[in-house]
C-alpha positions as CSV (number, residue, x, y, z in Angstrom):
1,X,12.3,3.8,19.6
2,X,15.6,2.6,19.4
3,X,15.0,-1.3,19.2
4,X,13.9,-3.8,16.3
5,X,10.8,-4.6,18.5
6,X,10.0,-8.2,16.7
7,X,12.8,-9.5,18.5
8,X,12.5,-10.7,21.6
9,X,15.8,-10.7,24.3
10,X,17.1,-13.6,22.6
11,X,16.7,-12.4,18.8
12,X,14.2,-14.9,18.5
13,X,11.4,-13.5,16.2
14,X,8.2,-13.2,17.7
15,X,4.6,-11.4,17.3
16,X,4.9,-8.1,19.5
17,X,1.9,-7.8,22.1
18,X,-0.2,-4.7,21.6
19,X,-2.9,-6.4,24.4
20,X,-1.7,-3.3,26.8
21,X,-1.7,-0.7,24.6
22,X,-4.2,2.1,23.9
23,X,-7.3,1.3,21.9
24,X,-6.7,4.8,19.4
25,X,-8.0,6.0,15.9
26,X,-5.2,5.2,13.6
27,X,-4.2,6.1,10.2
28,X,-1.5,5.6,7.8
29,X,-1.1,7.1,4.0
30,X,1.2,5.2,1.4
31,X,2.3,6.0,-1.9
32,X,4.1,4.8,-5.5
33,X,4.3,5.0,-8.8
34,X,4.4,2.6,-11.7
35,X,6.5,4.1,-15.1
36,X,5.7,3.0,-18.6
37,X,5.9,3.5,-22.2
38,X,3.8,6.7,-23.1
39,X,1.7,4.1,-25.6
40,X,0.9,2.3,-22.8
41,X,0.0,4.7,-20.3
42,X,-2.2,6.0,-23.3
43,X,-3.7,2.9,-23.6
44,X,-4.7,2.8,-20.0
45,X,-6.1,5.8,-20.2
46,X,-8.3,6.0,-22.9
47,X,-9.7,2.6,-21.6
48,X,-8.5,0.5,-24.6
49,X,-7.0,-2.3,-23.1
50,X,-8.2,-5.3,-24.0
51,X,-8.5,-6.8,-20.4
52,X,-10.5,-4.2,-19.3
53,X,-10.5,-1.1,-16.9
54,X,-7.2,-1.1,-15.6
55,X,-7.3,1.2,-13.0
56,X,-10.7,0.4,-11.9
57,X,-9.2,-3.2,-11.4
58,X,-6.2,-1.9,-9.8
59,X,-7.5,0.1,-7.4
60,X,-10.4,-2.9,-6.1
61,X,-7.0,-5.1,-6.1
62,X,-5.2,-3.0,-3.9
63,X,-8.2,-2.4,-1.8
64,X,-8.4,-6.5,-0.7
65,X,-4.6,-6.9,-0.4
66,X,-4.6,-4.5,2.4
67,X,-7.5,-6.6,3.8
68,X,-5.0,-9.7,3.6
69,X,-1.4,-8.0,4.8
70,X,-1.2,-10.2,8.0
71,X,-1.6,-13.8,5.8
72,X,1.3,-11.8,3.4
73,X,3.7,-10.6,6.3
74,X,4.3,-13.3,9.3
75,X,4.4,-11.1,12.2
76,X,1.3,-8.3,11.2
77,X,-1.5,-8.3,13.3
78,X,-4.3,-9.2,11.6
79,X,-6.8,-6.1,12.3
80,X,-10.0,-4.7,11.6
81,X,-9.7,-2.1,8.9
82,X,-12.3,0.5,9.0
83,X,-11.6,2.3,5.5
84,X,-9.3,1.7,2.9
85,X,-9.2,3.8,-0.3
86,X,-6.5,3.4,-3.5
87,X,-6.0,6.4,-5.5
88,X,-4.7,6.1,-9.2
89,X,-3.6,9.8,-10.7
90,X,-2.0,9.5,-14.4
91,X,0.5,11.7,-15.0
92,X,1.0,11.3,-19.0
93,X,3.7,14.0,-19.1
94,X,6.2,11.5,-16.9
95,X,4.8,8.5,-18.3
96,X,3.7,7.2,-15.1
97,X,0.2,6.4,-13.0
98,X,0.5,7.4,-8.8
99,X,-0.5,5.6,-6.2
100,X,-2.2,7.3,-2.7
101,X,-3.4,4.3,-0.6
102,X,-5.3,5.3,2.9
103,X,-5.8,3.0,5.5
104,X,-7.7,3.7,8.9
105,X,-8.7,1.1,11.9
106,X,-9.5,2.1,15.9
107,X,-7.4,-0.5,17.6
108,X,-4.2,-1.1,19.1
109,X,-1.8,-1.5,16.2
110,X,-1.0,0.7,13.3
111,X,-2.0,0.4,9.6
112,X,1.2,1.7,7.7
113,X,1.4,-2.0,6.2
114,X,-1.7,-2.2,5.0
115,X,-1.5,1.1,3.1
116,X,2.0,0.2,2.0
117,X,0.4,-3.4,1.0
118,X,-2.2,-1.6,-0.9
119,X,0.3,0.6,-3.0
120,X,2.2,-2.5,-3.7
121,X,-0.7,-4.8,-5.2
122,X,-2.7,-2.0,-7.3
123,X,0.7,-1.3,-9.4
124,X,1.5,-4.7,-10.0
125,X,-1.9,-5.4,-10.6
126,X,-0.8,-3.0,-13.4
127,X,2.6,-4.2,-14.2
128,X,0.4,-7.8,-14.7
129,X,-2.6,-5.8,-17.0
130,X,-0.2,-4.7,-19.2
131,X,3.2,-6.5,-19.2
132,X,1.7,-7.6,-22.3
133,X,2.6,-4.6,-24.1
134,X,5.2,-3.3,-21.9
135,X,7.5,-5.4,-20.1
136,X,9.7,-2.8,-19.1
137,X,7.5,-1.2,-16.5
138,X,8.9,0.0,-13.5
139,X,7.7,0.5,-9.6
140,X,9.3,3.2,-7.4
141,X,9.0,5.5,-4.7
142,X,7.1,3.2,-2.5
143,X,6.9,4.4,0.9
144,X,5.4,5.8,4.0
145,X,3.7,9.5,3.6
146,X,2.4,9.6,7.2
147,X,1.4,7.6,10.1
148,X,-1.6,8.9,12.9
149,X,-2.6,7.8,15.9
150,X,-1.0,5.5,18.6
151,X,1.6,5.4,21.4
152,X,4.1,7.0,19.2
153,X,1.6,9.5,17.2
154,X,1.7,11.5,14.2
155,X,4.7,11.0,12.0
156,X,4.9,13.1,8.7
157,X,7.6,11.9,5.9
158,X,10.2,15.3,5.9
């Protein structure tokens, strides 16, 4: 692939039409990682916040923004998502809480956005549970892990 293909001949921007393509199981993995203050990443883990379970809330947070990419990003298809999950892994030693978001549909446009979507919303729903305590939180290494399924098939981050 070796043009921006939500451009049309013009460089108009414009929804690209999957109607022809193949109807194929399709699956995309995301991931990311919020930093904080080891007090705070404490906090979330022993489940003393005061607003509650934060990565239980995370996680269901991250879960409905992937349900809602295509009202968040103009030219997404909206699809039918068959499975979504948000993984949250502490990692006290780094100071930091990782994201693994999974998203899977059968239809005729990929997911990557939606798992990437996911990642994003569950670590801000973080940054907004506790920039409270710790403003200088920090979100990086979001990104694509790998993509199934499709015209193009697998694709594996190197």
């Amino acid at each position: 692939m070796n043009t921006l293909t939500h451009f049309d001949e013009t460089g108009a921007a414009h929804m690209v039409d999957v109607g022809e393509k193949a109807i194929t199981r399709r699956t995309a993995v995301a991931e990311g990682h919020i930093e904080m203050r080891a007090e705070t990443l404490a906090m979330v883990m022993a489940g003393t916040h005061k607003k509650g379970d934060v990565l239980g809330i995370a996680r269901i947070a991250g879960i409905m923004a992937s349900k809602k990419t295509a009202e968040l990003i103009p030219l997404c298809h909206p699809i039918a998502l068959t499975q979504v999950s948000v993984e949250l892994h502490p990692h006290p030693a780094d100071h930091r809480i990782h994201c693994v978001a999974t998203a899977r549909t059968t239809g005729q446009t990929g997911v990557e956005m939606e798992a990437l979507t996911a990642v994003q919303i569950a670590l801000l729903t973080i940054y907004d549970m506790c920039k409270a305590v710790d403003r200088g939180m920090t979100m990086q290494g979001i990104r694509l892990l790998e993509k199934t399924g499709g015209k193009t098939g697998d694709w594996r981050s190197p």
